[in-house]
C-alpha atoms as a printed R data frame, in Angstrom:
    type eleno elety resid chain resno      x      y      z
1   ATOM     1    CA   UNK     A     1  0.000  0.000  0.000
2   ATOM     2    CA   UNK     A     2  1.358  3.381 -1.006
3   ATOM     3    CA   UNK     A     3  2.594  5.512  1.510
4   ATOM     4    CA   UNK     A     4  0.040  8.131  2.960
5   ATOM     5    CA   UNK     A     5  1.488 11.849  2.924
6   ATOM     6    CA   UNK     A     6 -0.188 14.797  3.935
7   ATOM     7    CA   UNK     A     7 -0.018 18.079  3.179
8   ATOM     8    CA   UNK     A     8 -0.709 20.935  4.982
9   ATOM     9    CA   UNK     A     9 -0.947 24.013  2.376
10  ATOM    10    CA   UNK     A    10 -3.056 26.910  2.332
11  ATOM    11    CA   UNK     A    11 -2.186 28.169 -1.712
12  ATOM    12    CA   UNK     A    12 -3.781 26.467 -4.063
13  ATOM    13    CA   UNK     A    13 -1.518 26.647 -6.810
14  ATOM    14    CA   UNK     A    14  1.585 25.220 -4.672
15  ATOM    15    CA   UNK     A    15 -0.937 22.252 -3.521
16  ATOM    16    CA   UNK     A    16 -2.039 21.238 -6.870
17  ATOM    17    CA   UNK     A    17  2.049 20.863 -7.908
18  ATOM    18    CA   UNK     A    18  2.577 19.285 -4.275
19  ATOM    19    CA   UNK     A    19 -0.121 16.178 -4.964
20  ATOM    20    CA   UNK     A    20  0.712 16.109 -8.413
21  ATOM    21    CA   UNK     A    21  4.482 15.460 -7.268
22  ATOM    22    CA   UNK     A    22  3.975 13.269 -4.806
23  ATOM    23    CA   UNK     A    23  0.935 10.934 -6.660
24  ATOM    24    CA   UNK     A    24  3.247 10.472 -9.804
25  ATOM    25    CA   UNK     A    25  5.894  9.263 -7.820
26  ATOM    26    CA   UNK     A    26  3.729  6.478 -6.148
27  ATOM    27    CA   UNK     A    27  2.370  7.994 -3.000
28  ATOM    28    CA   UNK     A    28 -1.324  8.743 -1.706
29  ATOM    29    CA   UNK     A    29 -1.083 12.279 -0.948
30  ATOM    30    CA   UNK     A    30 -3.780 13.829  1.557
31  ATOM    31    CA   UNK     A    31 -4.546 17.663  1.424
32  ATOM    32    CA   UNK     A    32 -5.432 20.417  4.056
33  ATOM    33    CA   UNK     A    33 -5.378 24.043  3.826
34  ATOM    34    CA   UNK     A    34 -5.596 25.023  7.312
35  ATOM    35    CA   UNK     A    35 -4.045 23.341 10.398
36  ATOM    36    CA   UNK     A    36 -7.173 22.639 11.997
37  ATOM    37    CA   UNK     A    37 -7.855 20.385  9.289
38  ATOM    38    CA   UNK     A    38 -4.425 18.638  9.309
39  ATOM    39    CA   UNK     A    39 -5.233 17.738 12.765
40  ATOM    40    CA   UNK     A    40 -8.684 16.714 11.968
41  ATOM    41    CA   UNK     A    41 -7.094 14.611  9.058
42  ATOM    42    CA   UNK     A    42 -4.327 13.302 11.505
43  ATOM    43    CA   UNK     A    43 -6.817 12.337 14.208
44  ATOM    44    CA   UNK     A    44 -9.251 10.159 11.689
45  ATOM    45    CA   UNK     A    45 -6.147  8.448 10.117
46  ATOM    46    CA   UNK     A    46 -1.995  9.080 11.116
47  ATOM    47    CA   UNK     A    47 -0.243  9.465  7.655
48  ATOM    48    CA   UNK     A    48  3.356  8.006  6.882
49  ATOM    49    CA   UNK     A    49  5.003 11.663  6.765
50  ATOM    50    CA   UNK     A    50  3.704 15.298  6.835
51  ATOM    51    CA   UNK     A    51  4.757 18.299  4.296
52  ATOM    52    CA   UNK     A    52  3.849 21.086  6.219
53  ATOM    53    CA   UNK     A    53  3.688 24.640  5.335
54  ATOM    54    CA   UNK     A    54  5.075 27.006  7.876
55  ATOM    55    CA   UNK     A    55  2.624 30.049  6.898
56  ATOM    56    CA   UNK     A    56 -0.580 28.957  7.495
57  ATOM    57    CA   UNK     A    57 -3.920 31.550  7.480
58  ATOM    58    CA   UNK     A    58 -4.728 29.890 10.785
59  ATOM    59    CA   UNK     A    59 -1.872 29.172 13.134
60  ATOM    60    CA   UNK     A    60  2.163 29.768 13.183
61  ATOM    61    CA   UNK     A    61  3.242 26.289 11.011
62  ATOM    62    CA   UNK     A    62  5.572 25.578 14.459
63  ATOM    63    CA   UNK     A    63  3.089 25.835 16.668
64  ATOM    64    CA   UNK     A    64  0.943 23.701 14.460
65  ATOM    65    CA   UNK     A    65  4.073 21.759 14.162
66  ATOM    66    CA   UNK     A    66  4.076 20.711 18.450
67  ATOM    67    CA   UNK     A    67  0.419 20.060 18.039
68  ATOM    68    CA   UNK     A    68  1.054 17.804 15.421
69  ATOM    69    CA   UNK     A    69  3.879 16.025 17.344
70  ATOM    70    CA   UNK     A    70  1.611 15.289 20.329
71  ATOM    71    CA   UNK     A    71 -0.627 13.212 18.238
72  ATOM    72    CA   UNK     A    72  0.933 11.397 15.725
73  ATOM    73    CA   UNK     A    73  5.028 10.259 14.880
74  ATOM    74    CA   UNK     A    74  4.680 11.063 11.809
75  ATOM    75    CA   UNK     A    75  7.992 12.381 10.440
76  ATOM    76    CA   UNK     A    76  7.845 16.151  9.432
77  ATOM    77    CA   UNK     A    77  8.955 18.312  6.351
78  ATOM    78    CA   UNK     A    78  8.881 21.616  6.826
79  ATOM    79    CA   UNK     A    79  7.951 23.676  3.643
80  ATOM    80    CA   UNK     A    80  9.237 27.628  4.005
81  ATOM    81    CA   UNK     A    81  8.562 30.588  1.925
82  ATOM    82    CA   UNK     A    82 10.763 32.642  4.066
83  ATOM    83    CA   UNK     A    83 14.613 32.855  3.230
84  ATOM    84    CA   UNK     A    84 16.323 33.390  6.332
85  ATOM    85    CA   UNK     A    85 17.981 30.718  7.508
86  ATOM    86    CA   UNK     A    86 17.022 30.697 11.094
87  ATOM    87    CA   UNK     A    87 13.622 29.659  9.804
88  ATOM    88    CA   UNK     A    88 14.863 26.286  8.699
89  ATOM    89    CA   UNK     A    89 17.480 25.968 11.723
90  ATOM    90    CA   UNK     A    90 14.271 26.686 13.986
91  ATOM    91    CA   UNK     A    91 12.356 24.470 12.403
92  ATOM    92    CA   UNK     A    92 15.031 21.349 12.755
93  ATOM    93    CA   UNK     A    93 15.679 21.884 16.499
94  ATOM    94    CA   UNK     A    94 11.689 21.629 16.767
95  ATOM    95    CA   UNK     A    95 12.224 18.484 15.917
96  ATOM    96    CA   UNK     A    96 11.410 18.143 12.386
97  ATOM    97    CA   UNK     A    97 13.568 16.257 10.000
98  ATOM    98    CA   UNK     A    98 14.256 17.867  7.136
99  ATOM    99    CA   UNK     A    99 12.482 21.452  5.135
100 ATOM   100    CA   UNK     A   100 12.709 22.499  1.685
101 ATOM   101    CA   UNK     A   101 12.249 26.417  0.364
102 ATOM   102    CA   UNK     A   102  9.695 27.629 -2.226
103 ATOM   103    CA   UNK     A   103 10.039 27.928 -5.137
104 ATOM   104    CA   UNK     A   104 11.325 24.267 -5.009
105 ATOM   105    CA   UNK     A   105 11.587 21.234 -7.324
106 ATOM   106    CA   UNK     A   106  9.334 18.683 -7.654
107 ATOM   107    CA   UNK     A   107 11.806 16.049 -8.443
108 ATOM   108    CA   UNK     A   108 13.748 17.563 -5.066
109 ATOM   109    CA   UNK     A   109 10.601 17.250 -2.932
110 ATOM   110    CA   UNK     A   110  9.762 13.670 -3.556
111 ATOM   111    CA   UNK     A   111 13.620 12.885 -3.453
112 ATOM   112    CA   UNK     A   112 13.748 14.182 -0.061
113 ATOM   113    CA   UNK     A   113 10.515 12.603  0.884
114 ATOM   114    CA   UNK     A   114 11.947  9.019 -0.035
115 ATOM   115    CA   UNK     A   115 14.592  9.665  2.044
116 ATOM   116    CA   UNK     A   116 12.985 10.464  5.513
117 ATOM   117    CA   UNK     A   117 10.549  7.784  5.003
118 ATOM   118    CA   UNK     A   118 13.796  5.579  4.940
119 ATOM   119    CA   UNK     A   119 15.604  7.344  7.484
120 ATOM   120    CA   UNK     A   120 11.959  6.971  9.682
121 ATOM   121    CA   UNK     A   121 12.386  3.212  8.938
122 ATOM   122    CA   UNK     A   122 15.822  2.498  9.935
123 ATOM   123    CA   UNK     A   123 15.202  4.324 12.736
124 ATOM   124    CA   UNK     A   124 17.754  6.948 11.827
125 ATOM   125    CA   UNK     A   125 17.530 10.439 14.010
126 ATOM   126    CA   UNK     A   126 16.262 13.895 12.197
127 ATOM   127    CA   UNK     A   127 18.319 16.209 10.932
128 ATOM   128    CA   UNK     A   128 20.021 17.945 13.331
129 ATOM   129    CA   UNK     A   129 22.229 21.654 12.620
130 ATOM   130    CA   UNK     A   130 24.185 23.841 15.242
131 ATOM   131    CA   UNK     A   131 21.851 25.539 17.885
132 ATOM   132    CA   UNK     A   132 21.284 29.404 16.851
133 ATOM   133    CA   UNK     A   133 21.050 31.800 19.753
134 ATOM   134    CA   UNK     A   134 17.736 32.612 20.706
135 ATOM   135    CA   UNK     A   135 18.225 36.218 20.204
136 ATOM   136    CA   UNK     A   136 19.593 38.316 17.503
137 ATOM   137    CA   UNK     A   137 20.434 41.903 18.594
138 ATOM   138    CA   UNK     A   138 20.685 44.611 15.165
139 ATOM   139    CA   UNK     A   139 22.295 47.488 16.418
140 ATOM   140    CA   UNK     A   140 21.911 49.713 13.494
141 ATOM   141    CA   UNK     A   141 17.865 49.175 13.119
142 ATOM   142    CA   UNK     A   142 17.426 48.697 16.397
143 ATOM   143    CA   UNK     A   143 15.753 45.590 16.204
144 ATOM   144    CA   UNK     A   144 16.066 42.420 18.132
145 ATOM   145    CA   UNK     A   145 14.972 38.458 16.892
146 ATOM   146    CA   UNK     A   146 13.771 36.122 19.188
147 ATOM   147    CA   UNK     A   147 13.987 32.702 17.332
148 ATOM   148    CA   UNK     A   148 14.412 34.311 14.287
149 ATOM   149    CA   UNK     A   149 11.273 36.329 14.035
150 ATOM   150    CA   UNK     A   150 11.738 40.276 14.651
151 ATOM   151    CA   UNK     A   151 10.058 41.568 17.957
152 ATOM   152    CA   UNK     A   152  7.576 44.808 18.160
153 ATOM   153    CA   UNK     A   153  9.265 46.770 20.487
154 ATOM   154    CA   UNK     A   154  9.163 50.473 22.419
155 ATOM   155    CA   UNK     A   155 12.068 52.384 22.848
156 ATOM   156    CA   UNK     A   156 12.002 51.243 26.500
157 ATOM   157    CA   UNK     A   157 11.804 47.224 25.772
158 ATOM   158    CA   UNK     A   158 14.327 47.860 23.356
159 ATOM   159    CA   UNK     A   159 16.616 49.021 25.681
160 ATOM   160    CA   UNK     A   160 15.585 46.626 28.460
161 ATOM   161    CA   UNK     A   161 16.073 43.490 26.713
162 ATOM   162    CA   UNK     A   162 19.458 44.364 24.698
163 ATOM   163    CA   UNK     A   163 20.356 45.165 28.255
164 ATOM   164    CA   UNK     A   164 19.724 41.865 29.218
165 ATOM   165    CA   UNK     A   165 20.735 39.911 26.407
166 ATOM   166    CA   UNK     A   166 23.918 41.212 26.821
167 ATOM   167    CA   UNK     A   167 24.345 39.136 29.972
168 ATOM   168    CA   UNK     A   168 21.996 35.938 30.509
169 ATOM   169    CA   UNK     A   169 22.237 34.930 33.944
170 ATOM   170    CA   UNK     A   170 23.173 38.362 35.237
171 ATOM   171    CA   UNK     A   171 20.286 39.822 37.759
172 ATOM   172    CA   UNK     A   172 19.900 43.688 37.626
173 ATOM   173    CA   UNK     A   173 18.253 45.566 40.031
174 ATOM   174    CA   UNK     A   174 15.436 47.369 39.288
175 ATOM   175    CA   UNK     A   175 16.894 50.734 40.129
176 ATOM   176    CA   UNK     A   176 19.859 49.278 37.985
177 ATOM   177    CA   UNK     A   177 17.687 48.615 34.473
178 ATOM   178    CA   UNK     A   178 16.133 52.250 35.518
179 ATOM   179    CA   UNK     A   179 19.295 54.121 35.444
180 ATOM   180    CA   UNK     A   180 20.801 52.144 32.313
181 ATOM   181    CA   UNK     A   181 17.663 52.198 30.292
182 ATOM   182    CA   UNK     A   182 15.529 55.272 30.933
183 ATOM   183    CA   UNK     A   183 16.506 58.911 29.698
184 ATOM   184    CA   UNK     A   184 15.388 60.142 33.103
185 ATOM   185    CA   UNK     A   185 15.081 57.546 35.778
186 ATOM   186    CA   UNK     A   186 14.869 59.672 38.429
187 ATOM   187    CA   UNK     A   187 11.689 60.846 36.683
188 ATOM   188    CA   UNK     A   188 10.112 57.495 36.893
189 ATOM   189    CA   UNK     A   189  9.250 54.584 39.144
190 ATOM   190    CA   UNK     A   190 10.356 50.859 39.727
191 ATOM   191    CA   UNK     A   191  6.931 49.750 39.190
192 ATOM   192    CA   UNK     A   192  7.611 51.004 35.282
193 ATOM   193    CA   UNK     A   193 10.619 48.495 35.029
194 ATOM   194    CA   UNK     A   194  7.613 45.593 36.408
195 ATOM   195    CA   UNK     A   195  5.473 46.866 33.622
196 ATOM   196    CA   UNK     A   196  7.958 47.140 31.127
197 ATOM   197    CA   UNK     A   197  8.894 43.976 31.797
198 ATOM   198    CA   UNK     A   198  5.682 42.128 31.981
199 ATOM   199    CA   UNK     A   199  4.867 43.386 28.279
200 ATOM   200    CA   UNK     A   200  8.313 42.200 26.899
201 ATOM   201    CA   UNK     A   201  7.043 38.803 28.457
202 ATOM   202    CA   UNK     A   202  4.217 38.534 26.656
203 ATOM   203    CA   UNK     A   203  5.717 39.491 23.339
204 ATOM   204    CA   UNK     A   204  8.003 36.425 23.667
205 ATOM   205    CA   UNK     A   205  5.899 34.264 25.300
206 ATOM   206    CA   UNK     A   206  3.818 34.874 22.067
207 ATOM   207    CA   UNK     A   207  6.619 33.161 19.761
208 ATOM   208    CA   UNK     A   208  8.235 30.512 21.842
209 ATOM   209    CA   UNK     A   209  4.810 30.152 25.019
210 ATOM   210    CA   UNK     A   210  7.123 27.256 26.584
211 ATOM   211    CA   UNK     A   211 10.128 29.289 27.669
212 ATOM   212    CA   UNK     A   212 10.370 31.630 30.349
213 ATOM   213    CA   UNK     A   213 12.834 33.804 28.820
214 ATOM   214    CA   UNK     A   214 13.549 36.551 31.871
215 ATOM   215    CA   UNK     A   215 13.207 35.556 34.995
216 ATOM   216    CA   UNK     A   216 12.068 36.856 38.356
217 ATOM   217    CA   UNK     A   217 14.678 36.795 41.243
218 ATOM   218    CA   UNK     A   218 12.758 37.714 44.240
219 ATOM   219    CA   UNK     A   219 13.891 41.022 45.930
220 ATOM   220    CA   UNK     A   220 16.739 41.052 43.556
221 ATOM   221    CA   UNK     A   221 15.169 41.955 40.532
222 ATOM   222    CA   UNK     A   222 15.459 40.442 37.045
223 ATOM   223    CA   UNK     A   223 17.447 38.194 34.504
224 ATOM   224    CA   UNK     A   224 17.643 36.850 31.554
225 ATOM   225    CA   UNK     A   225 17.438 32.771 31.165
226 ATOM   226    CA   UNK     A   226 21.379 31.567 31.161
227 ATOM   227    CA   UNK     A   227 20.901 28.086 29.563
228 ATOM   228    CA   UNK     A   228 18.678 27.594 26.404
């Protein structure tokens, strides 16, 4: 029985070339547009391997991706649109096992699809690359990537979380991140550093909701997490 691969695509165009690949080389390929209906797919029958589109119209493709892993082994191919590499090196340390960019081949795609159904049968480990750091500080925009994907920042969080980033594990004071990151500290109050800092919280918590990037340290102040 052919092998059951589904993929998870929201543009029709790309799908049509993606079945069309993968039914002329000898597989049963399964389509879904939005992630809800991968996992509705997933949960009525597990398929042998998963192409999965990182932009999705309904949820983040690695978020999707987690979900996906808590139901079903299926091996994972990650399918990008975006060209920075920290996309793909993301996506590996996830856990999938391979990706491939658009525009792409279709002789590449079910190439690489033959060989993580093989590596899934011998048993053979995903992928792996060199661990990126979670953030990337740009100086010159003043912009700073968490995972790879560019935070929406104040002047404020800006300041606070370079500040931090530029020594994980090291607790400042609150009076400390006042006086390093405000124009006019003396102007403001600790309580601004708590808000500041609950707001840069949620912005990273909204990318990566499992890690606790900066932590409390109770009547010390704050840090950010040392080991990744």
């Amino acid at each position: 029985m052919p092998s059951r691969i589904l993929i998870v695509e929201d543009e029709t165009a790309i799908a049509d070339t993606l079945v069309y690949a993968v039914s002329t080389d000898g597989f049963l390929p399964v389509w879904c547009a939005t992630g809800a209906a991968a996992l509705a797919e997933i949960d009525r029958a597990a398929p042998d391997l998963i192409v999965l589109d990182v932009g999705l119209p309904d949820i983040n493709g690695f978020e999707l991706f987690r979900l996906i892993a808590a139901r079903c082994p299926a091996p994972v191919i990650f399918l990008t649109a975006r060209s920075a590499e920290v996309d793909r090196i993301v996506g590996l340390e996830l856990g999938a096992d391979d990706y491939i960019s658009k525009p792409f081949s279709p002789r590449e795609l079910t190439a690489r699809i033959r060989a993580v159904l093989r590596r899934a049968r011998n048993g053979t480990p995903p992928l792996s690359t060199p661990a990126a750091p979670p953030f990337e500080v740009d100086e010159e925009k003043l912009r700073i990537r968490y995972f790879g994907l560019a935070l929406n920042l104040t002047r404020y969080e800006f300041r606070l979380l370079r500040l931090l980033v530029q020594r994980p594990g090291r607790v400042y004071s609150r009076d400390e991140l006042l006086g390093r990151a405000w124009d006019e500290p003396e102007a403001s109050y600790d309580r601004t550093v708590d808000a500041h800092i609950k707001t840069l919280r949620a912005k990273l918590k909204a990318i990566r909701p499992d890690i606790e990037a900066i932590e409390t340290h109770r009547g010390s102040g704050y840090a950010l997490k040392e080991h990744w």
